[in-house]
LUMDRENVO-301010 format. One record per residue: residue in one letter; x, y, z of N, C-alpha, C in turn. Coordinates in steps of 0.05 Angstrom, whole numbers, plus 5000, padded with zeros to 4 digits. Example, Ala and Ser with C-alpha at 12.3 -4.5 7.8 and 13.67 -1.06 7.14 Angstrom:
A526448865156524649105156526449345156S525749555142527349795143525850015157
//
This chain:
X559954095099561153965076559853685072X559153585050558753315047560053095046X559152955061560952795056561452475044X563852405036565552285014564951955023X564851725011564451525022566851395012X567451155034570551015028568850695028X568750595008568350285001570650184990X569849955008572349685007571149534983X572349524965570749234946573449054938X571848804945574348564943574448494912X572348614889573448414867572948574845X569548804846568948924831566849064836X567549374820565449554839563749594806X561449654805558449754788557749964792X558250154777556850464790554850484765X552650604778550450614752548650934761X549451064786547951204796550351504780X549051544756551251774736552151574717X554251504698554451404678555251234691X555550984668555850684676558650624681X559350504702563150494696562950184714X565450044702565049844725569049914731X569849824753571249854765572449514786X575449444773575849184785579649354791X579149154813581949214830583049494834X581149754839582949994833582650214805X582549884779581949984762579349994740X578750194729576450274710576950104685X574349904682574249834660573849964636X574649944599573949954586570549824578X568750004570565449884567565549774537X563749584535563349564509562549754489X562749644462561450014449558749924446X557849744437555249714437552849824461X551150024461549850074478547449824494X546749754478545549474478546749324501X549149224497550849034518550549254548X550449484545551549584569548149634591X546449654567543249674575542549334589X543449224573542648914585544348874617X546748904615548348874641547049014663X545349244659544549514675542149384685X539649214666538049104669538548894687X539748704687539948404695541448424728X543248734725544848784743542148884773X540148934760537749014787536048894781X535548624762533448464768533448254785X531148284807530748034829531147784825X530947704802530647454805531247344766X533247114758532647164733531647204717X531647214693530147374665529847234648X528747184631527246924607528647104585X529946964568531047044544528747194530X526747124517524147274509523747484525X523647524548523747774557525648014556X527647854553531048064544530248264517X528648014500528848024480527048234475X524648174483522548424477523448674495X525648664513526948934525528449064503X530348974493532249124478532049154451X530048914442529748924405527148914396X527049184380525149194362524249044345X523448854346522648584318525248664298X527748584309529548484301530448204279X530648084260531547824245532047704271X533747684279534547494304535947624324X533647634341533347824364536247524390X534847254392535947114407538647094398X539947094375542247044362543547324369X541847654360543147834381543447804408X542147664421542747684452544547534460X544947304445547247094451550347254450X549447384427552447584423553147744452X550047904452551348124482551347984505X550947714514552047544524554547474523X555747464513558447364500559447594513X558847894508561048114506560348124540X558148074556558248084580560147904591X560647674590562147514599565247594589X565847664576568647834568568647984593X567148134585567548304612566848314639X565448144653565048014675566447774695X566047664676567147364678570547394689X570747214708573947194715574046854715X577046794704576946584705576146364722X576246394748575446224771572646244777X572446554768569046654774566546714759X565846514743562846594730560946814734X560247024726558247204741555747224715X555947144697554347064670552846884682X550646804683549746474689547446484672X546846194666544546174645543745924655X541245864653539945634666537845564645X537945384636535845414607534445564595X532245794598532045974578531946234596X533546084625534046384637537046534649X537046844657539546874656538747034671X541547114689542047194713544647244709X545147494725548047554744548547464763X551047424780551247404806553847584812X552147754825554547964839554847974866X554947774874554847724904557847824919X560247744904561947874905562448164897X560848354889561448574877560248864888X561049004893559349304902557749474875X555549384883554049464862551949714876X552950014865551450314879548350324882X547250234851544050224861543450044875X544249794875542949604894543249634928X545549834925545849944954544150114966X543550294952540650514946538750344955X537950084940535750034935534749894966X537649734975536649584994536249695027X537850045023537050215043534350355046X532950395015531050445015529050295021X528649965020527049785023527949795067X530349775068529749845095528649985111X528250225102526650445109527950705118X528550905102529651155115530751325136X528351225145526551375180528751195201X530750905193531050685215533950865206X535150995182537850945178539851265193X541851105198543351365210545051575204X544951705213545752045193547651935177X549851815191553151735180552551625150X550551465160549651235140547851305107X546351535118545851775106547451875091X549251985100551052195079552752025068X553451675076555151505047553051485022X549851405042549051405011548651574999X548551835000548552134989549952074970X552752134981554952054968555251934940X554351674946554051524918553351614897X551351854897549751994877552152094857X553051954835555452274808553052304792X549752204793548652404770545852254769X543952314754543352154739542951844736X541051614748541951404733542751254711X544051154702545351144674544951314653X546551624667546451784651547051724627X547651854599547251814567547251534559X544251394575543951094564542251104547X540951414546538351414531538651244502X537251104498537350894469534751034445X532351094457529751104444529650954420X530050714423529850464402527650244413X527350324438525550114447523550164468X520950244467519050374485518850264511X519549954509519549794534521749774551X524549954537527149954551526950234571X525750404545525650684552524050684585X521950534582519450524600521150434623X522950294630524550174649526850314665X528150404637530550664644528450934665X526650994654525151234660524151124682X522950904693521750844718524150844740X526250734730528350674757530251004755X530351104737531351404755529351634763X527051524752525051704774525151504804X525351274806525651124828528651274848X529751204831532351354847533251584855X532251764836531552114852530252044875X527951934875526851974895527051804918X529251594914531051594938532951814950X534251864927536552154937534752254954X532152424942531452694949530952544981X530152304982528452235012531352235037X533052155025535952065038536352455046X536052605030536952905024535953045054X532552885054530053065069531352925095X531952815107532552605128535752755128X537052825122540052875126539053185138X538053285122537053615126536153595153X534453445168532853465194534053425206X536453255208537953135222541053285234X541953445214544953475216544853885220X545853975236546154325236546354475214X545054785222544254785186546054935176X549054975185551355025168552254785153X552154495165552054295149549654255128X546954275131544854215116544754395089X546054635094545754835073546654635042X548754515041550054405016547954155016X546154015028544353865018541453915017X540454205026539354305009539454484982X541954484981541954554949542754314928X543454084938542653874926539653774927X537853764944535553694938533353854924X533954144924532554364912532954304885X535654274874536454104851534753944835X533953784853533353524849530053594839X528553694858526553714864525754094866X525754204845524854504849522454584857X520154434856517054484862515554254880X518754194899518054134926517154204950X515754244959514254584972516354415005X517454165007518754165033521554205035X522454195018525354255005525454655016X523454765004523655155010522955175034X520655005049520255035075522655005096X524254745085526854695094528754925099X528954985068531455205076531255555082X528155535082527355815104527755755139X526955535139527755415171530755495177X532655475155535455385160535655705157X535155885143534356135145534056255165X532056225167530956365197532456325213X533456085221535755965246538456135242X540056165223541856285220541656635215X539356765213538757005222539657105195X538456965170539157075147536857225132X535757395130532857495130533057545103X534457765096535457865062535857575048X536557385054537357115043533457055037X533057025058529956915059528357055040X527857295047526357445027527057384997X529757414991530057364962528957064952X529156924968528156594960525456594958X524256694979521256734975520156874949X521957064948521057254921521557094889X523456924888524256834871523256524860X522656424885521356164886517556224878X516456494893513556504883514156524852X515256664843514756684814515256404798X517256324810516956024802514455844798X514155854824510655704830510155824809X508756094809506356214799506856084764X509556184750509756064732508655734718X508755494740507355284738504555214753X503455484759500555474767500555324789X502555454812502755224835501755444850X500455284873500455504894502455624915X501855824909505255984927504956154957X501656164970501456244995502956035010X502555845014503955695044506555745040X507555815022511455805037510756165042X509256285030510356535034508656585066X506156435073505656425102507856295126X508956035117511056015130513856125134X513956305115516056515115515156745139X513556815144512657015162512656895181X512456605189512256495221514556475220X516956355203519556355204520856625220X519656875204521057175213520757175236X518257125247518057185272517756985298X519156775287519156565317522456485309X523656465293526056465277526456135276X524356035272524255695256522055695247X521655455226518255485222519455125215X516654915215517554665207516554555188X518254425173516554285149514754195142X513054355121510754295115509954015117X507353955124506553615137506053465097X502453525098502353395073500253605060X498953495040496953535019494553635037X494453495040491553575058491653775082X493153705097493953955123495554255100X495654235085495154585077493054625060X491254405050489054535033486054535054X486454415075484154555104485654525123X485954715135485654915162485554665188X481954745191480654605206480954315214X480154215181479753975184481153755199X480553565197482453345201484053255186X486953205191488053045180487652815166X487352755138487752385125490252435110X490452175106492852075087492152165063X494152285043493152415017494752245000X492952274979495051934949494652194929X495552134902495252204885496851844857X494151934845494051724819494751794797X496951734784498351854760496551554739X496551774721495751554686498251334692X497051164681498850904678500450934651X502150894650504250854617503150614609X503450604577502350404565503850374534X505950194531507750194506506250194484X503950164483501050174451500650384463X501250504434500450804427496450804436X495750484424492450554422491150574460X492750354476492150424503491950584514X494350814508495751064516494051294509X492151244493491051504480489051654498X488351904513487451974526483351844516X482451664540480151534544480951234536X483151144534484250914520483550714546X485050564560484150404573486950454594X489350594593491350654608489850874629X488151054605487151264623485551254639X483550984629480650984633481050794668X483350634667483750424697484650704716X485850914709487651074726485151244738X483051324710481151444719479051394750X479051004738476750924754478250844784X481050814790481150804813481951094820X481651304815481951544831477951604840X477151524822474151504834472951394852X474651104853473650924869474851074891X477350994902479451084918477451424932X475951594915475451844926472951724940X471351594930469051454952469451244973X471851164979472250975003472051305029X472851515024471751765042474251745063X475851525063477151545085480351785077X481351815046483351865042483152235026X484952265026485052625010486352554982X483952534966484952494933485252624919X488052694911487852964885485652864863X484353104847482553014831484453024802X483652824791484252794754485252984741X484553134744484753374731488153454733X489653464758491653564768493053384762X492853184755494552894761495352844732X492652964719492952894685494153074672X494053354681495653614671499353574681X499653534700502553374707503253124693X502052914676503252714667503552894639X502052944633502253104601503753244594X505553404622508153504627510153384632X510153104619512052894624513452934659X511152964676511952954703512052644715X513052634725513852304730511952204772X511652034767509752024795511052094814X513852064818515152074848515052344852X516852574828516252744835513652954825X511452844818508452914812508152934847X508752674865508252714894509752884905X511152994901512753264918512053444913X510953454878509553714876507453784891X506053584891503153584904503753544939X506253434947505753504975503953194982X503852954972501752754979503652554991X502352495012503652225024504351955011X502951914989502351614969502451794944X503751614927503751704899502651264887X500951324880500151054856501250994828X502250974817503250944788503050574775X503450574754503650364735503150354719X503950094691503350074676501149844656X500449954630498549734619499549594604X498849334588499949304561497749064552X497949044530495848734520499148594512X498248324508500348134487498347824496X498747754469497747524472495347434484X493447624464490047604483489147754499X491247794517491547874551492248174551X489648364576491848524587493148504611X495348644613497048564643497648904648X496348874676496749164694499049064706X501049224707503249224748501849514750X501049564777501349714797502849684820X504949954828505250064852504350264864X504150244896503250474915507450574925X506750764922510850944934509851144954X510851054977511451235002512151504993X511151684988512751934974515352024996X515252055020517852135027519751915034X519251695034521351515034522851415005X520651464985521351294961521350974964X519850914984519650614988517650584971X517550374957515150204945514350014965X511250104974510549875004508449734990X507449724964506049574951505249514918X506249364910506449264880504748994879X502948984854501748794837501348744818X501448544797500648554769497948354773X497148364748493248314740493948314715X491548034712491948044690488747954668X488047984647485247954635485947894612X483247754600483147794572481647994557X483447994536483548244521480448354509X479148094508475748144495473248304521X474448334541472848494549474848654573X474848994554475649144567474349204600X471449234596469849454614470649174629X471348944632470748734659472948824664X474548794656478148934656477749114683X477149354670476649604683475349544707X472849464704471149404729471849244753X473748984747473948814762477048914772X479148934756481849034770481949314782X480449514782479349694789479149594820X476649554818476249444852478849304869X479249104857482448954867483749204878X485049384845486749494865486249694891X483649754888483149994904482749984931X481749764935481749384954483949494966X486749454949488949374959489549554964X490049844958491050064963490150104989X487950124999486650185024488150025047X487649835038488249605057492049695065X493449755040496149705048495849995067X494550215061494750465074493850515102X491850325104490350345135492650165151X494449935141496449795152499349985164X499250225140502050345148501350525163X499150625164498350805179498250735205X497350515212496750375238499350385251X501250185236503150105246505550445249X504650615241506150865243506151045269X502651045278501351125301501450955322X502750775321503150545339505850625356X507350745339510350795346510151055371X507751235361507951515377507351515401X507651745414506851715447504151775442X501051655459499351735457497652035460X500352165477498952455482498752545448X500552485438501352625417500052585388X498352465388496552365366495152525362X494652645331492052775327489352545319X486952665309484952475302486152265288X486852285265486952075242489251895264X491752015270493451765277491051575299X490651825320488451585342486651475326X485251495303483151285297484951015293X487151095277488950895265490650685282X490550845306492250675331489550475349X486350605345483950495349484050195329X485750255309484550035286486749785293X488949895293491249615310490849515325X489449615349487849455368485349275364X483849345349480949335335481749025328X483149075310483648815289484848595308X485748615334486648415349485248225366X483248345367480648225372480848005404X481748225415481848065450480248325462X480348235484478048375500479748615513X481648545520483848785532484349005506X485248975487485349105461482249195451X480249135453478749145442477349485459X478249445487477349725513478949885499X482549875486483450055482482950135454X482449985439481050155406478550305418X477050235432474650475449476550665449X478250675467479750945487480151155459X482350965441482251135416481251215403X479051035398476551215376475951465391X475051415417473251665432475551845432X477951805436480452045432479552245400X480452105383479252155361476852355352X475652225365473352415369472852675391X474652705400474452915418476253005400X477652985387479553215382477853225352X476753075338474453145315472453075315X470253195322467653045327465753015302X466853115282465853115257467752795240X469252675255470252445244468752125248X467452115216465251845208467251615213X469751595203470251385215471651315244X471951515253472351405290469551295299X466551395287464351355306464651055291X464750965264464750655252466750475269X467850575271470950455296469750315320X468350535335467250625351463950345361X463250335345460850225340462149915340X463549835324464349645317465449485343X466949775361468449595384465349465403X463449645408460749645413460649365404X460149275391459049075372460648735380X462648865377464548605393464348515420X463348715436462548665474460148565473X458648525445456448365448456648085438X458048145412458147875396460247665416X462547845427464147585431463947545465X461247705472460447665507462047795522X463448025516465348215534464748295549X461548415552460448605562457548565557X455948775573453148695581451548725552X449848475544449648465516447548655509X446048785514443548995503444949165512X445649265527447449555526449049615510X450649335499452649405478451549375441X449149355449448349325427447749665420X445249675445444949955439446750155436X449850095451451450365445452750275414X453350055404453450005377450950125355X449050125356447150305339447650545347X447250645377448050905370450051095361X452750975366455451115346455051125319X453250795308454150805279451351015268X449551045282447051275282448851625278X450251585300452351865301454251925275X455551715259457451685244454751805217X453051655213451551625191450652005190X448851995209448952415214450452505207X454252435208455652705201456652655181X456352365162458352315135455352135117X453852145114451851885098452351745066X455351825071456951745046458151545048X459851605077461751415078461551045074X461450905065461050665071461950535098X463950635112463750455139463050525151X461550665154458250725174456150645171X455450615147453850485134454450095141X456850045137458449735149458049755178X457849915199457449855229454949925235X453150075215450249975224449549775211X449949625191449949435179450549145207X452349175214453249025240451349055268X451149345266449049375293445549305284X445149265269442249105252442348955268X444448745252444448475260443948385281X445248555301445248375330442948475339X440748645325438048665335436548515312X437948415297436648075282433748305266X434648445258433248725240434748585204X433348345202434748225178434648375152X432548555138432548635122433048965120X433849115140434349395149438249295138X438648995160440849055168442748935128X441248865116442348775080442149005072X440149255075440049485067442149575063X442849635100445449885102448149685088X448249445087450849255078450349365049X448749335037448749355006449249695001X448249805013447850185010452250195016X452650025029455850085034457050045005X456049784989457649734966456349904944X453649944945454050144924455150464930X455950444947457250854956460250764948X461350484947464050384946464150114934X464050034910464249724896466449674910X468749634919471149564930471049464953X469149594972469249575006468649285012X471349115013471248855019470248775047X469649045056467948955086465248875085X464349045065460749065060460348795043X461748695025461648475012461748195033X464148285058464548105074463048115091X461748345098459248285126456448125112X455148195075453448135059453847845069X456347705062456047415067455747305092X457847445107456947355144453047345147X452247465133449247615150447247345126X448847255108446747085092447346775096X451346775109450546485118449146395146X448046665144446146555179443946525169X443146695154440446705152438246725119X440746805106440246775081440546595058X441146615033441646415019444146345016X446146065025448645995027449445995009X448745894981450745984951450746224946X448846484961449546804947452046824970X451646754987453946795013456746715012X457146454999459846344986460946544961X459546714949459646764920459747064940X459047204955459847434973462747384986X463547094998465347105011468347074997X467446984971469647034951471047214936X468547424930468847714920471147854948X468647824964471047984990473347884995X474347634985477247524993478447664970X478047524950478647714924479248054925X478448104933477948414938479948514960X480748384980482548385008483248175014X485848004991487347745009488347685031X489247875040491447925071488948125090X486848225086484348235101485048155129X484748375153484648265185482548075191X480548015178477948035164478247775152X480247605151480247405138479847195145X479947095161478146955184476346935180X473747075186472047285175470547065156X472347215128470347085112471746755098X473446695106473446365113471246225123X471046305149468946225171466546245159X465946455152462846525132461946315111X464946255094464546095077464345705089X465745705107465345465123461845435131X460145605148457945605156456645505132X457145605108455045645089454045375080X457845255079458345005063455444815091X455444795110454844655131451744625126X450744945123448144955114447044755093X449244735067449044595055449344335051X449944265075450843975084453643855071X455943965054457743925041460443975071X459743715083460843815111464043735108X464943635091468243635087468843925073X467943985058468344235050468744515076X466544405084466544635101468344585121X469444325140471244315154473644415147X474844345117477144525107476444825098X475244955098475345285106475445355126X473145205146474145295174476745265191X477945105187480244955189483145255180X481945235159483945515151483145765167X480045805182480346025182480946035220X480845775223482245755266484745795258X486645785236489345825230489846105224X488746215226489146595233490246555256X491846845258493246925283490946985303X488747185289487347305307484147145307X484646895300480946745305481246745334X478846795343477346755372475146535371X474846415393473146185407470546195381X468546325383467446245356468346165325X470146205318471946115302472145795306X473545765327474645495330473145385337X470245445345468545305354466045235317X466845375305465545385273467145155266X469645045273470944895263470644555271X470444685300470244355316467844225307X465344345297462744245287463744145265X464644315246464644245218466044015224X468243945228470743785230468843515241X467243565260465943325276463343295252X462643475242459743365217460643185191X463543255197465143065166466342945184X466442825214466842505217470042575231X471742755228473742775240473542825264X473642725277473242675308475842825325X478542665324480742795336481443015327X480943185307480943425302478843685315X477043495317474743665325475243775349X476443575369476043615399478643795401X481343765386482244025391482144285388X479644325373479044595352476244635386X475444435389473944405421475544615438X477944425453478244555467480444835463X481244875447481945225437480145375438X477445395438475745495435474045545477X474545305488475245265515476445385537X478945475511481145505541481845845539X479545975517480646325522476946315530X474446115530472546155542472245965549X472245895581471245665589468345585588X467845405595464645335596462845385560X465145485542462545515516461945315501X460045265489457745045481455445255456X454345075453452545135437451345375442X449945395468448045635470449445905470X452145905470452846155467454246245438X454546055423454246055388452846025381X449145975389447346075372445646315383X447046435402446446715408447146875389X450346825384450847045363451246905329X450146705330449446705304446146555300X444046615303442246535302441046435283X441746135263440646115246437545965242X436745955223434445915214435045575218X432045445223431345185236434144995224X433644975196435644735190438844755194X439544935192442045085195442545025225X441045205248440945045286441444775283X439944635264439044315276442444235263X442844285243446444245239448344275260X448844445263450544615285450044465310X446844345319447144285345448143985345X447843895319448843645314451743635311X453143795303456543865304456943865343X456343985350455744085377455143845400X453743645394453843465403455143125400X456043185382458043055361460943225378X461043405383464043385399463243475425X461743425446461543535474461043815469X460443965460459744245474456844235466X454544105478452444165483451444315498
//
């Protein structure tokens, strides 16, 4: 049985999850009749943070006579109905306005803030209140179609909110016996019919209860389903047969683990067209289509992820399929969505990345351009987001495989549990991203990026003196040699021989493979970020500053960020602009993860622009995780060209580490 949730509310309850009702002391308010008033309250009632009258305004009115003079009104009728005498919940602050329902039980924001907690942390009990909350629909019959930009909002937050239910649904189902589960899988089947984990679910619950005639008919009745929307309908009817005969079978994983066998596991996305309130944006090749296009392109050449192609993604929006559940159809771990718009010169993208089975949003941004040049538009926020997508995905991934027991990792999690360590950049961590990559690779030896992993850790027992330095060089060329043989696509193989060059000071081999990375991937804020490392040693320091910015640009929050701070500090030094360069370096010993060369990039700079008491502490940090380092072991691993040394040794002697 499902079950019923009992909330205490001290002043006033908001239900918005099924039609709108508000509810004070026991009793059900009368709503206003105006739909308008009740759309604005619904709005303001789940916005973060207040709202600019102009913005209300272009929400609810169509180039209205007096759009502000209407809103003042449905202001008014809100405060009628909100407002208690002692208690303001209307607030306006010069041209902005806000609720405060601090006092009040408000259903989606309860949703919302269990979902931002994360699914996976919440407990059955806790589970089935918020089930519960579900009477329908988010503001069921609010539909208005008076305003493309209201519509656009209404339609994003109850595809948002299904696909909380369905995630709350999938999590109750795993969790609770399947004479209980039965009534919440026929609420999430509901919800979600061409969920291939939802049928997998309740053949499991099937099989367990020894209902065979039950099974068969679902199978029979569900393929024709599929087949009817050109879905594919072997895997449930293969997992129906392991069901019969082991009498469980378990829910299908993702996208990729049923479309190869063999292979290895990656993380699978899928990129829905962006919505765009101009009809002219919107038009298939318009510029909604053409950004959605170019990061499923980009995103398919970073090599590391399983990308539905265009094709599938574009035939499902055109079916007014909505992203959250476009990702259930498809079975993908990440669903991407967002929208475009121009105003005022400008266009402005928001993009989100959504956890498909949590319904968490773990990454949102807006961008923004001028309107006179599309293709830079395209070209340049393109990269950003695709930048960012990676970056947020290799983060959740990490931190996911972090949680498991190590027996229990397949390839992708161990590369990924290789990369948490990687990025920590100590010498103890640095043996165990080895352990993992080589795990990785034993269990796929056809996987390009464990050997890039792999190489890289190589690379660090040289650069940061871990280990015996020509041995580690050579086993650094040879992984990223190995990686390059079995993928010569990938760009981060191409980025760790790029790295293993270097430390054989192979200057123009080693710009090759750095540049061959960004053109297989314009995005790969690594290849941009190694281009500048490798030119403020040895190349030209204004192309290297103008590298180290793209790559920041490209990856703000970058493990890597350090990195290219530091890069950009050296360059400044080269160029003798030695206050400049002390404040980059300065920022980049303020990473969590800078090591002794770092802080030792800083104590020069800091001491070449005259700051003396700064210098010597950035000295001895650099001291006290390596004792005895000085000069000769920072221009081992960065060997620059005459004038650039004669700097450095002058920083260098300027604070004691000669």
């Amino acid at each position: 049985m499902v079950a019923s949730v009992e909330i205490t509310v001290e002043s006033m309850h908001l239900s918005m999850l099924g039609p709108l009702r508000i509810g004070r002391k026991g009793r059900t308010l009368p709503l206003p009749a105006s739909r308008k008033v009740r759309a604005l309250l619904a709005y303001l009632a789940l916005a973060p943070r207040p709202v600019s009258r102009e913005q209300l305004c272009d929400l609810l009115w169509d180039a209205p006579n007096d759009p502000r003079g209407e809103l003042r009104w449905c202001l008014s009728k809100l405060r009628g109905l909100l407002d208690e005498e002692s208690r303001p919940r209307v607030l306006t602050a010069g041209d902005a306005v806000r609720l405060d329902l601090s006092d009040c039980f408000v259903d989606a924001l309860e949703i919302a803030r269990a979902a931002d907690q994360g699914v996976a942390t919440l407990a059955v009990e806790r589970l089935r209140e918020l089930a519960a909350l579900f009477g329908g629909e988010f503001l069921d019959g609010l539909d208005m179609d008076l305003n493309p930009t209201f519509d656009g909002w209404l339609t994003a937050q109850r595809r948002h909110f299904r696909g909380c239910r369905v995630a709350f649904l999938e999590r109750i189902v795993a969790s609770v016996p399947d004479e209980e589960a039965f009534a919440y899988l026929d609420q999430w089947r509901e919800l979600a019919p061409f969920d291939p984990r939802v049928h997998h679910a309740l053949l499991a619950a099937l099989a367990g209860q020894g209902r065979i005639l039950e099974g068969d008919e679902h199978v029979a009745a569900t393929t024709r389903l599929f087949e009817a929307e050109g879905l594919e309908s072997a895997p449930l009817r293969d997992a129906w047969r392991a069901a019969r005969s082991q009498g469980r079978v378990e829910v299908v994983a993702s996208a990729s683990e049923i479309s190869t066998t063999a292979a290895r596991r990656r993380a699978s996305i899928a990129v829905m067209p962006f919505a765009a309130p101009s009809a002219e944006l919107a038009l298939p090749g318009g510029i909604a289509h053409g950004l959605a296009h170019d990061v499923i392109t980009r995103l398919a050449k970073l090599r590391s992820l399983f990308v539905i192609a265009q094709g599938t993604v574009f035939a499902l929006h055109e079916r007014g399929i909505g992203a959250e559940e476009a990702g259930r159809r498809l079975n993908v771990d990440y669903v991407v969505s967002g929208s475009v718009r121009s105003r005022g010169g400008r266009f402005n993208a928001t993009i989100e990345l959504v956890e498909t089975r949590s319904a968490r949003i773990v990454w949102t941004e807006a961008y923004d351009h001028k309107l006179d040049d599309a293709f830079l538009f395209l070209d340049e926020i393109g990269d950003r987001i695709v930048a960012s997508i990676a970056a947020e995905i290799e983060t959740l991934e990490s931190a996911r495989a972090i949680l498991k027991p190590p027996s229990s990792l397949d390839a992708w999690e161990a590369y990924h549990r290789g990369l948490w360590h990687m990025y920590r950049y100590r010498k103890a961590d640095n043996a165990e991203a080895k352990r993992f990559f080589l795990a990785a690779l034993k269990l796929d030896p056809t996987f390009s990026r464990a050997y890039a992993g792999l190489a890289f850790t190589h690379y660090q027992d040289a650069f940061q003196g871990w280990g015996e330095r020509e041995q580690a060089i050579d086993r650094a060329y040879e992984a990223a040699s190995q990686g390059l043989m079995i993928d010569d696509r990938d760009p981060a193989v191409h980025w760790a021989m790029g790295r293993a060059l270097y430390l054989r000071q192979r200057w123009d081999e080693c710009e090759v493979e750095l540049e061959r990375s960004i053109d297989l991937s314009p995005n790969f804020a690594l290849g941009h970020y190694n281009l500048s490392f490798v030119r403020s040693v040895v190349g030209d320091p204004n192309v290297a500053i103008t590298d180290a910015e793209l790559s920041q640009r490209l990856s703000p929050h970058d493990p890597m960020l350090f990195g290219m701070l530091a890069t950009r500090a050296m360059s400044l030094v080269r160029l003798e602009q030695f206050e400049d360069a002390a404040g980059w370096a300065v920022k980049a010993a303020a990473r969590p993860n800078a090591f002794p060369h770092i802080h030792a990039i800083a104590a020069y700079s800091l001491a070449l622009a005259g700051s003396m008491d700064e210098a010597r502490l950035h000295a001895a940090a650099a001291r006290r995780t390596s004792p005895g380092y000085g000069i000769s072991e920072f221009l081992l691993t960065f060997p620059f060209e005459p004038g650039g040394e004669e700097l450095f040794r002058k920083g260098a002697k300027l604070v004691g580490m000669e």
